[in-house]
SELUMPA-674506 format. One line per 2 residues: their letters; for each residue x, z, y of N, C-alpha, C. Coordinates in Angstrom, 2 decimals, always signed. Atoms other than C-alpha are relative to their C-alpha. Example, Ala and Ser with C-alpha at 12.3 -4.5 7.8 and 13.67 -1.06 7.14 Angstrom:
SELUMPA-674506
as> +0.89:+0.00:-1.19:+12.30:+7.80:-4.50:+0.90:+0.00:+1.20; -0.82:-0.06:-1.19:+13.67:+7.14:-1.06:-0.77:+0.73:+1.09;
end
This chain:
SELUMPA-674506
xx> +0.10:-1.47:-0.05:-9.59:-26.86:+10.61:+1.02:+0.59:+0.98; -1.20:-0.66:-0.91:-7.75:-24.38:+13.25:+0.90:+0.77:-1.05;
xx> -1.40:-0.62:+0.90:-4.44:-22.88:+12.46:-0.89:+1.52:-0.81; +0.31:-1.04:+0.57:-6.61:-19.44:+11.59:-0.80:-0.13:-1.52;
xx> +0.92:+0.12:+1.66:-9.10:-21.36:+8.96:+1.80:-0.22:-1.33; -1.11:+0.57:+1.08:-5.42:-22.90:+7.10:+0.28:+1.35:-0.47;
xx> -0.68:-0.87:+0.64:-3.98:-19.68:+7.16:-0.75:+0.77:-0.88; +0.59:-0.38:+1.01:-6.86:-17.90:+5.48:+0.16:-0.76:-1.39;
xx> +0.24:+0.63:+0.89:-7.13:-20.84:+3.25:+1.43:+0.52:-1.14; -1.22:+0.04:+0.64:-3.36:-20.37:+2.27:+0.13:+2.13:-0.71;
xx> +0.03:-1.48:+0.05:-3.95:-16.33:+1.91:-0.68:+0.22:-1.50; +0.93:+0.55:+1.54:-6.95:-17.17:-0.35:+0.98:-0.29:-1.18;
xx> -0.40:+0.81:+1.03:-4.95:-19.50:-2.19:+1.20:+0.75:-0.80; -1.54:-0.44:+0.40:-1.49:-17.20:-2.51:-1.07:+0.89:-1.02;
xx> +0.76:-0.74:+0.91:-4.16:-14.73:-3.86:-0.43:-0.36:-0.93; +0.30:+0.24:+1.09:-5.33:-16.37:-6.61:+0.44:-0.80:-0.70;
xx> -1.36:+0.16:+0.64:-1.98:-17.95:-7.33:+0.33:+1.01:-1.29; -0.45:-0.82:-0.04:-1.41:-14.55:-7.78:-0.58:+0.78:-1.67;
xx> +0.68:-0.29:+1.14:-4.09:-13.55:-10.66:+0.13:-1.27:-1.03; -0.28:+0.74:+0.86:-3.79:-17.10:-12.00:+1.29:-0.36:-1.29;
xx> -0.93:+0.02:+0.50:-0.35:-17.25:-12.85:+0.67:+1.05:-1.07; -0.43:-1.11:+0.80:+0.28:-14.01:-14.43:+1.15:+0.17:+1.11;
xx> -1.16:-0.43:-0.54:+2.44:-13.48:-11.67:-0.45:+1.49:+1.46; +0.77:-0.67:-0.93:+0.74:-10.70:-9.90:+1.39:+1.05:+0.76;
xx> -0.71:-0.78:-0.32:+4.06:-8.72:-9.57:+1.58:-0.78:-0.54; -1.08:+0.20:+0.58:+7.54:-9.31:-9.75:+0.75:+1.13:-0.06;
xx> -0.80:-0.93:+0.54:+8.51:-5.60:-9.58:-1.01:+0.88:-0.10; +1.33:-0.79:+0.81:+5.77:-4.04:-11.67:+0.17:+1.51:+0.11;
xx> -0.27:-1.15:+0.35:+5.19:-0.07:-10.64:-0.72:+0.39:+0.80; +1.32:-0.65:-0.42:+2.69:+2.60:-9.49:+1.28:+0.78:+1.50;
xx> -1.24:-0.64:-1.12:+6.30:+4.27:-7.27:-0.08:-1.28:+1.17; -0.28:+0.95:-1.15:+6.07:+2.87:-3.87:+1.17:+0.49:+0.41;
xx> -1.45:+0.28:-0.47:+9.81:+4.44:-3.61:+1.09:-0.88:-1.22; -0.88:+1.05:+0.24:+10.76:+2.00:-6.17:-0.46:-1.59:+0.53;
xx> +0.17:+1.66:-0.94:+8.82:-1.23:-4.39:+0.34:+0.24:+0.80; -0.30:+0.64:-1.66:+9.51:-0.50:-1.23:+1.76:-0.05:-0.07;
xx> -0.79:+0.55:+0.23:+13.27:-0.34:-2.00:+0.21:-1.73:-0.19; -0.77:+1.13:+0.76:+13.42:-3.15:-4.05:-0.25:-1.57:+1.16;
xx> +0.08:+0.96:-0.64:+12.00:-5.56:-1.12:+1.07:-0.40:+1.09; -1.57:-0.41:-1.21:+15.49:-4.37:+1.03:+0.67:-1.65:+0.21;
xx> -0.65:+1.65:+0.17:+17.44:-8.02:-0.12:-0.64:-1.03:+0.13; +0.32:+1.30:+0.21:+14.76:-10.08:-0.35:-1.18:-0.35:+1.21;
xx> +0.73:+0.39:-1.60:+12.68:-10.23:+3.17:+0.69:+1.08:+0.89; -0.81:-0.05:-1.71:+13.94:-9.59:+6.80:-0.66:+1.33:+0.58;
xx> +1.22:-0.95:-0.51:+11.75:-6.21:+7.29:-0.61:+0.92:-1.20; +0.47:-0.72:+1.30:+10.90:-3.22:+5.32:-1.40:+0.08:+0.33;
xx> +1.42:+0.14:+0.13:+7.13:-3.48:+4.27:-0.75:+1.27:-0.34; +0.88:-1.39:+0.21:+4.52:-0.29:+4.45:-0.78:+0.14:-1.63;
xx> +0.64:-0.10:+0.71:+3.76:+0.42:+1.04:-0.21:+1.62:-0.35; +0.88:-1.28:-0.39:+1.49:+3.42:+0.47:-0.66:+0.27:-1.33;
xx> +0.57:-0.73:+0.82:+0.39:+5.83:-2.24:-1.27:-0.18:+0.29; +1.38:-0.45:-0.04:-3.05:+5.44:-2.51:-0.70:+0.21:-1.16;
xx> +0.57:+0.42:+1.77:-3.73:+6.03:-6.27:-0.98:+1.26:+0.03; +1.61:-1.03:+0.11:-5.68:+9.72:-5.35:-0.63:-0.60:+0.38;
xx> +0.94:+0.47:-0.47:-8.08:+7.71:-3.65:-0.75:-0.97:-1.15; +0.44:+1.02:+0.43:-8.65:+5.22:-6.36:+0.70:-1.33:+0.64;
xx> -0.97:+0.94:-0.33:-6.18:+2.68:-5.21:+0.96:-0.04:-0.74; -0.92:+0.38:+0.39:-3.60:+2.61:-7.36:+1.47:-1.19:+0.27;
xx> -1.38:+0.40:-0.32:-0.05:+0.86:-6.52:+0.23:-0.75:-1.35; -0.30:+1.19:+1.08:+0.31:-2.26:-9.08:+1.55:-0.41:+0.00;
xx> -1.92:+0.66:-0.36:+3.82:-3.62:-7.51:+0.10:-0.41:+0.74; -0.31:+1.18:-1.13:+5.14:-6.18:-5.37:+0.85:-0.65:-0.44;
xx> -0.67:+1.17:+0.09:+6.20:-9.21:-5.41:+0.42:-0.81:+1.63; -0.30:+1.01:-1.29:+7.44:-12.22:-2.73:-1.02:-1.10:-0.34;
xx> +0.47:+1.16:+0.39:+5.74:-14.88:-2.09:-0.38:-0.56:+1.71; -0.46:+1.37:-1.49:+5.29:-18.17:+0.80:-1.61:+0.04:+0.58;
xx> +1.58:+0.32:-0.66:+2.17:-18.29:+3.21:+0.54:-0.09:+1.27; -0.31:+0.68:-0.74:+2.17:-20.25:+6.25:+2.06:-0.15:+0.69;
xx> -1.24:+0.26:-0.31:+5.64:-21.32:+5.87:+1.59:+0.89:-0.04; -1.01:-0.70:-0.08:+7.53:-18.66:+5.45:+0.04:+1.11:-1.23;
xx> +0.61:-1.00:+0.99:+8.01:-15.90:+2.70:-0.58:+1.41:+0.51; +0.71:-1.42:-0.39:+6.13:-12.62:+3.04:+0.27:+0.95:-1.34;
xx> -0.08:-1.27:+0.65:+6.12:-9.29:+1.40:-1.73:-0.01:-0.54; +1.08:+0.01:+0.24:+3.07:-9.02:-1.23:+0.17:+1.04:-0.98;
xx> +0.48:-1.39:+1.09:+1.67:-5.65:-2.60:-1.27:-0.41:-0.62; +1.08:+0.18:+0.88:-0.78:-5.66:-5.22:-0.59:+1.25:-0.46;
xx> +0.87:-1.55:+0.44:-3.63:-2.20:-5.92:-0.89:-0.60:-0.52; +1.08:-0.32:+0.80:-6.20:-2.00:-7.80:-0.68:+0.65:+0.10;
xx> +1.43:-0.53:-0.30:-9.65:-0.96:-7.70:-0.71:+0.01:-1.15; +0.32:+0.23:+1.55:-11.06:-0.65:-11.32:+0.56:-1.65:-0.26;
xx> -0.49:+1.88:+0.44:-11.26:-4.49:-12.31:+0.45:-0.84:+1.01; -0.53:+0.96:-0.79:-10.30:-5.81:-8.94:+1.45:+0.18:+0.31;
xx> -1.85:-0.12:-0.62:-6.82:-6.68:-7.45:-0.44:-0.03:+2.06; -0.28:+0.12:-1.90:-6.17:-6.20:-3.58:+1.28:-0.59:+0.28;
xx> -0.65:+0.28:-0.15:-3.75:-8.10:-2.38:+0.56:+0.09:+1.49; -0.44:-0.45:-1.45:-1.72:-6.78:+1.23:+1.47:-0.56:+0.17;
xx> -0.87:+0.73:-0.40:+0.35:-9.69:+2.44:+0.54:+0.79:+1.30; -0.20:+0.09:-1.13:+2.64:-8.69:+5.33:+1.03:-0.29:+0.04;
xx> -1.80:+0.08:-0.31:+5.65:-9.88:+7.31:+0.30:+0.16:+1.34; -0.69:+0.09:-1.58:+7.60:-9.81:+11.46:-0.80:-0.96:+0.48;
xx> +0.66:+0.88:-0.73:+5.40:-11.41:+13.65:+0.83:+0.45:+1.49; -0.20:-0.09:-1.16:+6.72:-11.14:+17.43:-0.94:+0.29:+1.17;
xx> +1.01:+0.11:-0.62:+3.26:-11.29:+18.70:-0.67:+1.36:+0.40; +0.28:-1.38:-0.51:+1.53:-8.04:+20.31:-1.27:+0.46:-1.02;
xx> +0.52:-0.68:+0.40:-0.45:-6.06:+18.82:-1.74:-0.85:-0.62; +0.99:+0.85:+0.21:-4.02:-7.82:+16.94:-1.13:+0.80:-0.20;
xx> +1.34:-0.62:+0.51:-7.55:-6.21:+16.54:-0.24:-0.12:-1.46; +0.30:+0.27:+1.09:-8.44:-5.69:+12.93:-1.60:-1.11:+0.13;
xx> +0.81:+0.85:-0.21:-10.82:-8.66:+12.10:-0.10:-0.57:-1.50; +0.46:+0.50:+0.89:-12.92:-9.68:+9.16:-0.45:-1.61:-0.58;
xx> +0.61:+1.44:+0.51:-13.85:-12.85:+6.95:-0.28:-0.13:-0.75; -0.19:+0.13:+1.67:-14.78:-14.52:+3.82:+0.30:-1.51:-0.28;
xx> -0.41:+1.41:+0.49:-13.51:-17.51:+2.26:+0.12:-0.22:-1.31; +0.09:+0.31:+1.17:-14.23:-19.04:-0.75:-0.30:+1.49:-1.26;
xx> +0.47:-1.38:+0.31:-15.90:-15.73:-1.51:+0.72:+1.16:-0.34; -1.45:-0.97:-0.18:-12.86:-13.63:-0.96:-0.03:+0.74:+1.29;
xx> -0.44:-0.75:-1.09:-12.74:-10.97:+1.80:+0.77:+0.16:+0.46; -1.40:-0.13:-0.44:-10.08:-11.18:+4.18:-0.27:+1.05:+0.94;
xx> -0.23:-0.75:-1.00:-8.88:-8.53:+6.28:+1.37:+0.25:+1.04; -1.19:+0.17:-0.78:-6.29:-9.14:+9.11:+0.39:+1.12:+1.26;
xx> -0.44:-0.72:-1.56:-4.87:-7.37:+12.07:+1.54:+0.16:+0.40; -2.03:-0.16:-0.86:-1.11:-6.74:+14.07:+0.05:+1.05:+0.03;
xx> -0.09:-1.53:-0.72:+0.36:-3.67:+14.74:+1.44:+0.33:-0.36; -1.16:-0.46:+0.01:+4.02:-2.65:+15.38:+0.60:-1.31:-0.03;
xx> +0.03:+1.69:+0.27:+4.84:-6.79:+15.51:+0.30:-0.44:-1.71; +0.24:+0.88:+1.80:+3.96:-7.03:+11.32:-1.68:-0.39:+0.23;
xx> +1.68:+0.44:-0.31:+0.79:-8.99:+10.97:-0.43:+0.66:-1.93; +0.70:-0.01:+1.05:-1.14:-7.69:+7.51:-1.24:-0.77:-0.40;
xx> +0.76:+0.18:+0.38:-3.51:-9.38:+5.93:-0.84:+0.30:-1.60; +0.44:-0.65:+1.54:-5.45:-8.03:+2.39:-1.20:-0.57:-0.24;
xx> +0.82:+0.99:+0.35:-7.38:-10.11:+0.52:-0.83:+0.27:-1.31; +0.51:+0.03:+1.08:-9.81:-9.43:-2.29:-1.42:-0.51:-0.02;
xx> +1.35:+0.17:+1.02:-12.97:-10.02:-4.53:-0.68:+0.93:+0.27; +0.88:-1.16:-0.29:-14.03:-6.33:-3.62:-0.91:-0.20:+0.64;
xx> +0.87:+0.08:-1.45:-16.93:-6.06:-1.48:-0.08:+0.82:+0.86; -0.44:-0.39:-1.41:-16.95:-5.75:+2.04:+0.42:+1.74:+0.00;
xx> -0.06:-1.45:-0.22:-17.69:-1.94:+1.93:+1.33:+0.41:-0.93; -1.25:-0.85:+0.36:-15.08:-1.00:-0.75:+1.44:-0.80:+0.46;
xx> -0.77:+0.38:-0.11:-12.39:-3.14:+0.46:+0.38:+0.48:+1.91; -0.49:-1.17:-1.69:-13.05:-1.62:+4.45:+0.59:+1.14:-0.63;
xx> -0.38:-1.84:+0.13:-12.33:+2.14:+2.63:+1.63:-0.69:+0.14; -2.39:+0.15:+0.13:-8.90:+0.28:+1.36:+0.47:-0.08:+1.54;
xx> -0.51:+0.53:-1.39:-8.16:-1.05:+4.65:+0.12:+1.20:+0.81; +0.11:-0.95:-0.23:-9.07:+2.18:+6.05:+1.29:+1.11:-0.32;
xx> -0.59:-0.77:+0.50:-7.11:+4.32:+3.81:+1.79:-0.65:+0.18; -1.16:+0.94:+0.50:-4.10:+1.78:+3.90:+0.58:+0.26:+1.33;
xx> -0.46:+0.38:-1.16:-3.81:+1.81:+7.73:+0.01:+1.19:+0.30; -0.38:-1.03:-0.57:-3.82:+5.43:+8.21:+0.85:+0.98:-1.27;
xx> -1.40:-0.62:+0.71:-1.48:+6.45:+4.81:-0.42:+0.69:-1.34; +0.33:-0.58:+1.16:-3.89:+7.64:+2.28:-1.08:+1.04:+0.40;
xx> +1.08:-0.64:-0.47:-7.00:+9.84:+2.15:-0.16:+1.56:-0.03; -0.18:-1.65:-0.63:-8.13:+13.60:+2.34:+1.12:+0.53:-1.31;
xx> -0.74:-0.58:+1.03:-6.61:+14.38:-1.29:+1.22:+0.19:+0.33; -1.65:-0.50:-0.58:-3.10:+13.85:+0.26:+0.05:+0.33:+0.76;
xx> -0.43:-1.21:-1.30:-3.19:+15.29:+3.24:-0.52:+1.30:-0.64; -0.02:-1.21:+0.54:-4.10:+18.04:+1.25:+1.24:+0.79:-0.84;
xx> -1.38:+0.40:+0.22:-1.19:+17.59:-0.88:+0.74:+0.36:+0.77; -0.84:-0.13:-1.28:+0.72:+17.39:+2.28:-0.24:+1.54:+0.24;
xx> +0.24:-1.46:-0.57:-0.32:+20.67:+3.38:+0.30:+1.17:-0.42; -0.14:-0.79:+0.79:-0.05:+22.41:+0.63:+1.48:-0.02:+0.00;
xx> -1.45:+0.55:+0.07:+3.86:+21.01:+0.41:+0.70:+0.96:+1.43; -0.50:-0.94:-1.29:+4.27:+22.39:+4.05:-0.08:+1.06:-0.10;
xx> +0.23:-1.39:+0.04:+2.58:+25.71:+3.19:+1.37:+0.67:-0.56; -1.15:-0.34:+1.34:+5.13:+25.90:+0.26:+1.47:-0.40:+0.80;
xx> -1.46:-0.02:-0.72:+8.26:+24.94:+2.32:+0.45:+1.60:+1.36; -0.07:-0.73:-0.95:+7.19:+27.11:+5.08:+0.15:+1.75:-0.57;
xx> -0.47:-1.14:+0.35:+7.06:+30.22:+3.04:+1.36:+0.12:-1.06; -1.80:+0.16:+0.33:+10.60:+29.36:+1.96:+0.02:-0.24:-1.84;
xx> +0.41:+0.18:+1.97:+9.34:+28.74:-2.00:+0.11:+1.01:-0.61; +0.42:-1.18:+0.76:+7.88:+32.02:-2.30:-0.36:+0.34:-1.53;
xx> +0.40:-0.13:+1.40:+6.68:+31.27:-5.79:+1.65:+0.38:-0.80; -1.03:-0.01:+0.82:+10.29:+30.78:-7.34:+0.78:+1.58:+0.26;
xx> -0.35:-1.44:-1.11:+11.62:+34.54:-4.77:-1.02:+0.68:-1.90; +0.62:-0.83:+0.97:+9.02:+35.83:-7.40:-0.11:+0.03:-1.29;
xx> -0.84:+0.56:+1.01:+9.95:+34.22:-10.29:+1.01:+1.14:-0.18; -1.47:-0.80:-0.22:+13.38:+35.67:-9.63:+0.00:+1.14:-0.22;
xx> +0.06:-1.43:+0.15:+12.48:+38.94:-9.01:-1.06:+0.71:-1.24; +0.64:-0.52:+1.49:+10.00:+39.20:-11.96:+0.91:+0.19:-0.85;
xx> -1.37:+0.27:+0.79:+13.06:+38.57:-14.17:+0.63:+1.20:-0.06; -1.02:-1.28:+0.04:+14.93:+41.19:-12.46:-0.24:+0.99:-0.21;
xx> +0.91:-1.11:+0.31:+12.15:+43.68:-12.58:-0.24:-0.05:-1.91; -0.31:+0.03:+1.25:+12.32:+42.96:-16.48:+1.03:+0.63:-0.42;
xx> -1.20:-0.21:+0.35:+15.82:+42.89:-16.86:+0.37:+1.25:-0.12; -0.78:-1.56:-0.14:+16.40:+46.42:-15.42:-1.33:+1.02:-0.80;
xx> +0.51:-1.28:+0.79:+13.76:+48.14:-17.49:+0.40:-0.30:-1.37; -0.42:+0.56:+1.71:+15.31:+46.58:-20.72:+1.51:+0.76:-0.04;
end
């Protein structure tokens, strides 16, 4: 087999290490600002982990774990009954085309970008595991950028709600 069939094979295999063992997480939590911390000590590279739970993605945890030789950074989401699994670590190599597979009836999904290579591996099928991939590689879907917007609106009018708050109070106060 070429070096690309092993490494799937080994991707596959970390993945269902991963459900087999009961070891799907070693720092169990839906906060990607407490995983992505907690990976600071224990790999060479902080890893993109991403709110996607409005979408139906949910944020399981992360753990470490070894694929082709080296350790990597492994997040774990959820999709009702499935697990997704989004291996990444420092590659040096330029930039990679996203590129599909299946192995041992597992969907892989690979690509480069910024020199981390990702790869995400599930049971889902093709179509719902492109949205993840989708949603994963650009930060989350319309619900948060709505979110977002709303957050900016609310900064930008200086946190008009609480101004009125305030002054409701005072408009109380002085007719009492």
């Amino acid at each position: 087999p070429s070096d690309r069939d092993r490494l799937n094979q080994e991707i596959v295999s970390a993945h269902v290490r991963s459900l087999m063992a009961d070891h799907l997480t070693d720092v169990p939590s839906t906060d990607q600002h407490t995983v992505k911390p907690w990976f600071n000590a224990r790999v060479d590279f902080s890893p993109e982990v991403k709110d996607l739970s409005a979408d139906g993605y949910p944020l399981v945890g992360g753990r470490l774990d070894y694929v082709g030789g080296r350790g990597v950074a492994a997040l774990a989401y959820r999709h009702r009954q499935h697990i997704i699994n989004v291996f990444s670590w420092p590659d040096a190599g330029g930039d990679a085309q996203e590129s599909e597979t299946t192995a041992q009836g597992y969907h892989l999904v690979h690509w480069r970008t910024d020199h981390v290579d990702y790869w995400i591996v599930s049971d889902l099928n093709a179509s719902a595991l492109s949205q993840f991939v989708t949603l994963f590689r650009r930060g989350g879907g319309e619900r948060r950028d709505v979110r977002q917007a709303r957050a900016r609106a609310l900064a930008a009018r200086g946190g008009a709600p609480r101004r009125r708050v305030a002054e409701s109070e005072a408009h109380v106060g002085a007719q009492a």
